[in-house]
SERO-4910 file (N, C-alpha, C, O; in steps of 0.05 Angstrom, whole numbers):
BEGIN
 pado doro    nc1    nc2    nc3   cac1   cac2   cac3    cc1    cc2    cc3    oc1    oc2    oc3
  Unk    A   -450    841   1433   -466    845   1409   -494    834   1414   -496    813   1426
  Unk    A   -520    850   1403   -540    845   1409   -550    819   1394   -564    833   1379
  Unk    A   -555    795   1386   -559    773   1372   -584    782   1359   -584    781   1334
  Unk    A   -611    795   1374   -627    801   1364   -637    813   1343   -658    808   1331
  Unk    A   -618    833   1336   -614    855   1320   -620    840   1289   -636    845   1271
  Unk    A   -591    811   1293   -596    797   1257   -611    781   1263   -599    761   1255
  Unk    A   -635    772   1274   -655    746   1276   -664    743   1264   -668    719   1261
  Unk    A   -679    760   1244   -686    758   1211   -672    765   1188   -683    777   1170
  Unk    A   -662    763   1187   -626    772   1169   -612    740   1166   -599    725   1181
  Unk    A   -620    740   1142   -602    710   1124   -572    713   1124   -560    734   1125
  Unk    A   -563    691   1124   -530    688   1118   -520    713   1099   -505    731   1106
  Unk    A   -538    709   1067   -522    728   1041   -530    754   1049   -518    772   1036
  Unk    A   -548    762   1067   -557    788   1081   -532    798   1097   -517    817   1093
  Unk    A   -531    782   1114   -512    783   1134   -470    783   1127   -449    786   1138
  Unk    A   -484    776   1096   -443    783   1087   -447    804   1078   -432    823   1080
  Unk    A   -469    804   1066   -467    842   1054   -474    859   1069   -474    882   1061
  Unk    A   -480    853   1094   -473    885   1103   -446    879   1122   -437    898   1135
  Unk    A   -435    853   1123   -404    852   1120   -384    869   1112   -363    880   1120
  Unk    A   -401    867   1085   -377    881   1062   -385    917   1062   -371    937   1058
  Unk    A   -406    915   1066   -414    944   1069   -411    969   1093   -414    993   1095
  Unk    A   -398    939   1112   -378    961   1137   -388    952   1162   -376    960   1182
  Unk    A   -409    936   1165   -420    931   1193   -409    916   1207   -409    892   1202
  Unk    A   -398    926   1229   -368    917   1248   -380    887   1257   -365    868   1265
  Unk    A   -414    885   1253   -420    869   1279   -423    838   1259   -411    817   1266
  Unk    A   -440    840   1233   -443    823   1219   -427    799   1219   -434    776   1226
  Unk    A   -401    807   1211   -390    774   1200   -384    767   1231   -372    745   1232
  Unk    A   -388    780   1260   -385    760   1280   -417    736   1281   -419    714   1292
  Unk    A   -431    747   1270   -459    742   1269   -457    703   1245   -468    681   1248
  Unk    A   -440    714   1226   -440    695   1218   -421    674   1230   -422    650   1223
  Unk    A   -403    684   1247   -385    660   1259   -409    651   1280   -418    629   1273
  Unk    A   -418    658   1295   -427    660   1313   -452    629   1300   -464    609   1309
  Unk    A   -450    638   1285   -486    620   1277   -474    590   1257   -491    574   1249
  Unk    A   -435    586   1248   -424    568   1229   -406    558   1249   -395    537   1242
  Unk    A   -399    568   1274   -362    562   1276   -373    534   1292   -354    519   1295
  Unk    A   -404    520   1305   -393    495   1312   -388    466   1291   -373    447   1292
  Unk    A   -408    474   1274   -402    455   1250   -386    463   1233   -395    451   1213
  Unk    A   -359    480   1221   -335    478   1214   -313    475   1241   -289    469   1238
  Unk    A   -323    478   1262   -303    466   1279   -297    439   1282   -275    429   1286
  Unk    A   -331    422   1280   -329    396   1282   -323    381   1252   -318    357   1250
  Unk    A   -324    395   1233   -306    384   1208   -277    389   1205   -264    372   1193
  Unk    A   -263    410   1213   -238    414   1215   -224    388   1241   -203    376   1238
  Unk    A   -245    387   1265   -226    377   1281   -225    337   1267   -205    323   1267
  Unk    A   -248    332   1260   -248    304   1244   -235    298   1228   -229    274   1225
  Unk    A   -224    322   1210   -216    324   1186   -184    311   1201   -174    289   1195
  Unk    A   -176    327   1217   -153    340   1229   -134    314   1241   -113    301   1237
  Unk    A   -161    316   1265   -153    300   1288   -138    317   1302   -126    301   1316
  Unk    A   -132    335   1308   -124    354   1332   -127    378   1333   -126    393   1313
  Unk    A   -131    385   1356   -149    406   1370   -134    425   1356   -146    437   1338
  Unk    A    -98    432   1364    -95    460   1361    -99    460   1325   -104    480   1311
  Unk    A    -96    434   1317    -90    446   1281   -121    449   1266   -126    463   1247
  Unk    A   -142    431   1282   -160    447   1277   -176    473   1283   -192    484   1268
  Unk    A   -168    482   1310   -166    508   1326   -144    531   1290   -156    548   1276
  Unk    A   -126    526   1287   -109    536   1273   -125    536   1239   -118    551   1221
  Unk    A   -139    523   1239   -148    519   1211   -171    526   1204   -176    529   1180
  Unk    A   -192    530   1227   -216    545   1225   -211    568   1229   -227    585   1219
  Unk    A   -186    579   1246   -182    611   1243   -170    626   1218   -171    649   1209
  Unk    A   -158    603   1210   -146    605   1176   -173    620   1161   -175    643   1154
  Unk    A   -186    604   1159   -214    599   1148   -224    619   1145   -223    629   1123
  Unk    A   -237    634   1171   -243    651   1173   -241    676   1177   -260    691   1179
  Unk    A   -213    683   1179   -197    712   1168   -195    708   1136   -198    727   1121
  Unk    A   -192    689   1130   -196    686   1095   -217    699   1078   -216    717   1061
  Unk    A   -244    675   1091   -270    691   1085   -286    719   1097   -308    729   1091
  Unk    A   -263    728   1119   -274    755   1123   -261    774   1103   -271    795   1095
  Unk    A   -233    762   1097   -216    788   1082   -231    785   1043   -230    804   1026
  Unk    A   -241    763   1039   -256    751   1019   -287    755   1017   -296    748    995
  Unk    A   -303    764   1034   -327    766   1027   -337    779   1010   -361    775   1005
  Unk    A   -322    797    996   -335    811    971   -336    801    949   -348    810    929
  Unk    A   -322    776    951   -314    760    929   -335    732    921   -335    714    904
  Unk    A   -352    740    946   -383    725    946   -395    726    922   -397    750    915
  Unk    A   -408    704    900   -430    718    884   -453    702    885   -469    692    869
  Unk    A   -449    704    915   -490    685    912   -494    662    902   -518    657    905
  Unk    A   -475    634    885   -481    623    871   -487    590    884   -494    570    871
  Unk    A   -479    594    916   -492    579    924   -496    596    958   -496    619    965
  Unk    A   -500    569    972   -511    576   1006   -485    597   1014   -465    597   1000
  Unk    A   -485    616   1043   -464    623   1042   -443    602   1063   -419    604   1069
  Unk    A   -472    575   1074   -449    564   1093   -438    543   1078   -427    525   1091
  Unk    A   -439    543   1051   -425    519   1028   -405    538   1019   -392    530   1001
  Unk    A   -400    560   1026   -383    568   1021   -356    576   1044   -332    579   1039
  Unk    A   -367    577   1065   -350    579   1078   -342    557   1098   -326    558   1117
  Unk    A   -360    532   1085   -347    510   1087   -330    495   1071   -318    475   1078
  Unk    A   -329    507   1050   -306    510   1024   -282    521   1043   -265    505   1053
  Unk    A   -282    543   1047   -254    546   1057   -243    527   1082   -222    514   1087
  Unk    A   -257    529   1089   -255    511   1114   -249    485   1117   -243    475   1138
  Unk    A   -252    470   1092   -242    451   1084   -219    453   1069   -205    433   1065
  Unk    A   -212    476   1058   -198    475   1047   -173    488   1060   -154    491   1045
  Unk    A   -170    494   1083   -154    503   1094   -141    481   1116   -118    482   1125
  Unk    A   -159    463   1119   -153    434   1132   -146    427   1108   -122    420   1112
  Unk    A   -148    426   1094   -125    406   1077   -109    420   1065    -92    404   1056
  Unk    A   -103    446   1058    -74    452   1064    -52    435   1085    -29    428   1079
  Unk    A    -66    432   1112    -57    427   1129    -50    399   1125    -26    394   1128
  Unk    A    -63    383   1121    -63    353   1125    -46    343   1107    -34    323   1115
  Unk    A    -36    357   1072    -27    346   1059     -2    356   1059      9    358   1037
  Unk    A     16    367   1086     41    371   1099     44    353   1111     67    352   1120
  Unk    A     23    325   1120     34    297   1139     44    283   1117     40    285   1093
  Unk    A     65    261   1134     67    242   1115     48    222   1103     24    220   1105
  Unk    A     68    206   1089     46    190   1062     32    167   1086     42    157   1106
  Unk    A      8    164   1075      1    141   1089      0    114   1068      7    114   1044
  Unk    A     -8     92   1083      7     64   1069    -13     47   1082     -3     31   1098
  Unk    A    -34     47   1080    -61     19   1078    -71     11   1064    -87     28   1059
  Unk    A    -75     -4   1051    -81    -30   1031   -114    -22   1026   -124    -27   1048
  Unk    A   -126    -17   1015   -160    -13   1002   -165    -42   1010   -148    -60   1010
  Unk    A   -193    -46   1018   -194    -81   1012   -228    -74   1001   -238    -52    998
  Unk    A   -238    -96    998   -268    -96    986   -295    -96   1000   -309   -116   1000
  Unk    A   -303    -69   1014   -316    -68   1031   -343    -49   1031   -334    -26   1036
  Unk    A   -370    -47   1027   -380    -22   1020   -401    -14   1041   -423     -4   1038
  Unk    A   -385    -24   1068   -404    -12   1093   -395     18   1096   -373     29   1096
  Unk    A   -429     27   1098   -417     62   1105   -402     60   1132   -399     41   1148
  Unk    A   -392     85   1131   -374     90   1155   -391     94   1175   -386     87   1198
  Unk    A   -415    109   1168   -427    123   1193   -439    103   1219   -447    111   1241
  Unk    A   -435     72   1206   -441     45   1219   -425     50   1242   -434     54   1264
  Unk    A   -401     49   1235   -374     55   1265   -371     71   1274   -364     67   1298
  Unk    A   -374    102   1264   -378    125   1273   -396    121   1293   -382    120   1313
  Unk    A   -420    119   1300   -436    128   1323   -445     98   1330   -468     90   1324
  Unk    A   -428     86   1340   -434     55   1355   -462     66   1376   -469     89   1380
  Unk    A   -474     42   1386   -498     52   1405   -476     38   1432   -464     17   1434
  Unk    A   -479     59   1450   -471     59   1483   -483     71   1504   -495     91   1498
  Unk    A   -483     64   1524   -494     78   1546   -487    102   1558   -462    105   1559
  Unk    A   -499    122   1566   -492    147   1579   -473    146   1600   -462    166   1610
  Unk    A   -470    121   1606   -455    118   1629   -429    113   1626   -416    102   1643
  Unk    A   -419    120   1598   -390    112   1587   -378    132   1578   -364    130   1558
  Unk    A   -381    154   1591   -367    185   1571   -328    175   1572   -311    190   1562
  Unk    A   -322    157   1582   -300    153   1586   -290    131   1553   -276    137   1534
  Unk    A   -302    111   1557   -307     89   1534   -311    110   1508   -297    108   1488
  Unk    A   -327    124   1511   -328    135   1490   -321    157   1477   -334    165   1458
  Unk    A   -295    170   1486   -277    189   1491   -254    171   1476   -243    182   1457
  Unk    A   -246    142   1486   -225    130   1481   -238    115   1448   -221    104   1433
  Unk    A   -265    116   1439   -273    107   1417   -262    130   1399   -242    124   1386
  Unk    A   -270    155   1396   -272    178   1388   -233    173   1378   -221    168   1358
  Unk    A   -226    178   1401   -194    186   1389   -192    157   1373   -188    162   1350
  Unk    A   -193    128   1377   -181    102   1359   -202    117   1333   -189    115   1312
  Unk    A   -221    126   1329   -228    133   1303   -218    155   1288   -216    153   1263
  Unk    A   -213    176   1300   -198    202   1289   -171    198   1287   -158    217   1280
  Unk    A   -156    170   1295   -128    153   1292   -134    145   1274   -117    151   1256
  Unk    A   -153    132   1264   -161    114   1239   -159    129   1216   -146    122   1196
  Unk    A   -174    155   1218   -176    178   1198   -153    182   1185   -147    177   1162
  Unk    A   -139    191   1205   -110    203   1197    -88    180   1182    -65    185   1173
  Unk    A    -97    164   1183    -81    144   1159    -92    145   1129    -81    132   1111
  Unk    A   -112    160   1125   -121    169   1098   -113    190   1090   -113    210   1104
  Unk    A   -103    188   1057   -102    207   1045   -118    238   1044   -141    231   1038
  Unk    A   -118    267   1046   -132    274   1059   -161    287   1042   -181    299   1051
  Unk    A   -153    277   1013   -175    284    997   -198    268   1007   -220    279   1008
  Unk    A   -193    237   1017   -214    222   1029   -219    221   1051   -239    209   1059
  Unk    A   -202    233   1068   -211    243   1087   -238    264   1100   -256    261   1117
  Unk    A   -227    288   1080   -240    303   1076   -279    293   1072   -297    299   1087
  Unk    A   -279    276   1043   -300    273   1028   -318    255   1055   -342    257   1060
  Unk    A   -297    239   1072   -314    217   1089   -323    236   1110   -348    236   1113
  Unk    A   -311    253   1126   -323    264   1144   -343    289   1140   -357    297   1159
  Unk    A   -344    301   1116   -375    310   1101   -393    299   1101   -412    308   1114
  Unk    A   -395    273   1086   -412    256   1079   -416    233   1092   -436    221   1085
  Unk    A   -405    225   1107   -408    198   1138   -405    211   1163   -413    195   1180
  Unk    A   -396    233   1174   -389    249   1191   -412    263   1199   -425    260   1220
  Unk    A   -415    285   1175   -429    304   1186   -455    308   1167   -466    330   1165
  Unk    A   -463    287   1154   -486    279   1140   -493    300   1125   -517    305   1123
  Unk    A   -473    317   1111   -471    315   1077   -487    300   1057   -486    275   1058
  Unk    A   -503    313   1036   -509    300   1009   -487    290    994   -468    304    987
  Unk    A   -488    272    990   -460    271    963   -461    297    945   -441    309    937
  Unk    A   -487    307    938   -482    332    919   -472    360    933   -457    376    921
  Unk    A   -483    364    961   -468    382    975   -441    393    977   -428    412    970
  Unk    A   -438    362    995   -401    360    995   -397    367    964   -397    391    959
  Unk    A   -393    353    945   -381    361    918   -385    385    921   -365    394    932
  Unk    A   -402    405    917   -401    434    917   -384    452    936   -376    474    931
  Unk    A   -380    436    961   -358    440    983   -330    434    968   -316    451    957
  Unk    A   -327    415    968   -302    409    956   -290    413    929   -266    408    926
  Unk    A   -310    423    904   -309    434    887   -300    408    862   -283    411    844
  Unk    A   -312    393    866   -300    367    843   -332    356    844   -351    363    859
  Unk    A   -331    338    824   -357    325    814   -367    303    837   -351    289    848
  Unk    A   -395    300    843   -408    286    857   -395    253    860   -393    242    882
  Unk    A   -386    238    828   -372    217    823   -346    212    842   -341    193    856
  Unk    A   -332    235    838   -307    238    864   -320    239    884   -317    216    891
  Unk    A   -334    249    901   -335    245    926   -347    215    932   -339    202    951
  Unk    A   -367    205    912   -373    181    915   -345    159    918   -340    142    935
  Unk    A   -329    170    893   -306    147    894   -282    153    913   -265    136    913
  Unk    A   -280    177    930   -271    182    950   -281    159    973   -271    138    981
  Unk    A   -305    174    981   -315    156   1008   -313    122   1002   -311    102   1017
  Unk    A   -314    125    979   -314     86    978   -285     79    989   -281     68   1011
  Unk    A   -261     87    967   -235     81    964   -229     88   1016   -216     76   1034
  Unk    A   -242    107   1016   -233    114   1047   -239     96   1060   -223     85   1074
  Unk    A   -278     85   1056   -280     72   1076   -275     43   1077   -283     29   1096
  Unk    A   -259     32   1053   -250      6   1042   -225     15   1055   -218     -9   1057
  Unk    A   -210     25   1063   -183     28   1078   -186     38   1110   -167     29   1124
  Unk    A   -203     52   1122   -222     51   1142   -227     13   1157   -215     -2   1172
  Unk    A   -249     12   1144   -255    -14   1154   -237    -40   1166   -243    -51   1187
  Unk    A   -215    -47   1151   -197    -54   1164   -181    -47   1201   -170    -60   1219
  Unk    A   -188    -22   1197   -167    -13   1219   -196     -9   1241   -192      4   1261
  Unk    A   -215    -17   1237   -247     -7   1252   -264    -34   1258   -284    -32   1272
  Unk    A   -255    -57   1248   -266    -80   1248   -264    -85   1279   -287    -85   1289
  Unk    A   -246    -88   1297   -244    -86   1321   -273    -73   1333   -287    -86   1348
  Unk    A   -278    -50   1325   -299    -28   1339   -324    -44   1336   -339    -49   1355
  Unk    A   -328    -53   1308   -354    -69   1298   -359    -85   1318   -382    -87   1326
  Unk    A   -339    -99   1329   -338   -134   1346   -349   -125   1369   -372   -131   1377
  Unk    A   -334   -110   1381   -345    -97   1403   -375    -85   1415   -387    -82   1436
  Unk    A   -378    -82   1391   -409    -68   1385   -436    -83   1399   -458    -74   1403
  Unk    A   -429   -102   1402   -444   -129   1403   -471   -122   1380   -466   -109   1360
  Unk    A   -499   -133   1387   -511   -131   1364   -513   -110   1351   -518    -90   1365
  Unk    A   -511   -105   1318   -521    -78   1304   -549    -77   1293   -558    -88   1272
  Unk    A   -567    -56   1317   -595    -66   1307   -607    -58   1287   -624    -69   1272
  Unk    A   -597    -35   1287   -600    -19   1259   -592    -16   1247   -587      7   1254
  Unk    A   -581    -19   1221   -560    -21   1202   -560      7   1183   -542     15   1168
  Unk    A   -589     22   1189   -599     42   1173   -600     67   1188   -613     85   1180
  Unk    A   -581     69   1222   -586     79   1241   -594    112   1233   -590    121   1210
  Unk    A   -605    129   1254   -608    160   1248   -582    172   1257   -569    167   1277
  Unk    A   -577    191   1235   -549    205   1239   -555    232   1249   -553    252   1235
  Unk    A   -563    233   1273   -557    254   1288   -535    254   1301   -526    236   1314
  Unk    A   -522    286   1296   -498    283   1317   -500    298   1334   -512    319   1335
  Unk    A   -483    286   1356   -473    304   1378   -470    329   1381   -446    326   1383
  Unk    A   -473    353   1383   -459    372   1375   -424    381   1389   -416    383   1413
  Unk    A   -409    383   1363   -381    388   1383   -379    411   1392   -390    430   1380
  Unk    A   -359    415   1419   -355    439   1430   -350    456   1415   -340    453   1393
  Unk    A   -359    477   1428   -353    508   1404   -313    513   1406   -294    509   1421
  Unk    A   -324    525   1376   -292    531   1367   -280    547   1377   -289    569   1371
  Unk    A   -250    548   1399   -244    567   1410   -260    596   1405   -277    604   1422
  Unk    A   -252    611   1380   -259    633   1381   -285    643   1383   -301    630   1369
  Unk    A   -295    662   1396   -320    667   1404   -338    682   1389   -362    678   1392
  Unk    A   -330    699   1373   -344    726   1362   -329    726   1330   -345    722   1312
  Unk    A   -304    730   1323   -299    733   1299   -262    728   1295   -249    730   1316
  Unk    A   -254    726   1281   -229    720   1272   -208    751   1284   -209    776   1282
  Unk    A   -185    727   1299   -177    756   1312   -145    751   1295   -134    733   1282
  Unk    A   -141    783   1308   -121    797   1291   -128    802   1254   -114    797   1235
  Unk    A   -146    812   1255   -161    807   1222   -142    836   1212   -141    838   1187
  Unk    A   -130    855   1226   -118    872   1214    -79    854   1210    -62    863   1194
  Unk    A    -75    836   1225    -50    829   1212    -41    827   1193    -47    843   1176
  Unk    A    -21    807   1187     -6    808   1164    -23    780   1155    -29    763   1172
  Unk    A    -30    778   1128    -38    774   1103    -47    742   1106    -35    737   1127
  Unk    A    -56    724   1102    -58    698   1105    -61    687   1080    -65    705   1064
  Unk    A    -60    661   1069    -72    647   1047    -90    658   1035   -108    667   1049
  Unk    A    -91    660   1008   -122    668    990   -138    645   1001   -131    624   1011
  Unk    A   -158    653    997   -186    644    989   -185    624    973   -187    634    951
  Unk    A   -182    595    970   -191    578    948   -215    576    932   -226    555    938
  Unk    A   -227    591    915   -245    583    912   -271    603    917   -294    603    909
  Unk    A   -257    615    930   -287    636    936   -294    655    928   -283    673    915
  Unk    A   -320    651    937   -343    663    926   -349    643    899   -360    621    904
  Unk    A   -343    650    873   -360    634    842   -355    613    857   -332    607    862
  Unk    A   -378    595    868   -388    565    873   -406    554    848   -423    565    834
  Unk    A   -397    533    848   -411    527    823   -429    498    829   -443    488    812
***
């Protein structure tokens, strides 16, 4: 597919002529969303194949769903709606988790991106999984809300429009998470030796692209999950 073709062609451009039959479009839109819902599904997740499994959810959803678009917000708040929401289908099939909240109101994104040397892709491979271990002991509504909004540097008002509940919940999400977080992350802090910045810049990494390359395959199969939610964003 020629990339060039949509280079001036917006996201809500680019679903409608989706819906209007253009074979090439919604690869256009994977193509330009699938590494940042891959890197929220796999955080969300914590494993490759169920987030591999959950962004393809996602996006045979919102392809078989795009008409059901009405513009009422971004189209990648929307199909980061599903995408979240298809990870937590998933997540709320684990069992219950059981950690104690304690009284703590350091953001997460403090532990999330410790400062290390380039010379540690190993060290920091073995940080990555003790924190996406950490994750997965949370409930996954706060799961969800922390790796939006401490993860992948989310507005609190964003995420809410992602997740479809009031700005207040995601606030009292990320708190209640990262007060059950911190406990199991205090280790990481120590390690850290000094924290010079307490207000650090949240740039991230970018994560590897999401298996699939071009667009959601087998989109003529048999039937998948509705759509939660899509399209009326409010």
């Amino acid at each position: 597919m020629d990339n060039a073709r949509f280079a001036d062609i917006n996201d809500q451009d680019l679903l409608s002529q989706h819906v209007a039959g253009d074979p090439d479009a919604f690869g256009e839109l994977v193509r330009r969303h699938r590494d940042r819902l891959w890197a929220v599904a796999l955080r969300t997740l914590g494993d490759r194949e169920e987030a591999a499994d959950a962004v393809q959810d996602a996006l045979v959803s919102a392809f078989r769903a795009a008409h059901t678009f009405r513009g009422q917000s971004a189209v990648t708040t929307w199909l980061h709606r599903i995408t979240v929401n298809a990870c937590l289908d998933r997540a709320r099939k684990a069992a219950s988790r059981k950690t104690a909240p304690v009284d703590d109101t350091d953001r997460l994104d403090q532990l999330m991106e410790p400062h290390e040397s380039a010379e540690a892709p190993a060290e920091r491979q073995d940080l990555h999984r003790e924190l996406l271990a950490a994750l997965a002991t949370l409930p996954a509504e706060q799961r969800a809300a922390l790796v939006l909004v401490d993860m992948q540097a989310y507005p609190v008002a964003e995420a809410a429009r992602i997740l479809d509940v009031p700005t207040g919940t995601v606030k009292s999400r990320c708190a209640r998470g990262r007060a059950r977080l911190l406990p199991l992350l205090t280790h990481l802090r120590n390690n850290r030796g000094d924290s010079k910045d307490s207000s650090m810049e949240r740039n991230r990494t970018p994560e590897p692209s999401v298996p699939p390359a071009s667009g959601p395959r087998d989109l003529g199969d048999s039937d998948t999950a509705t759509v939660k939610g899509g399209g009326g964003l409010v």
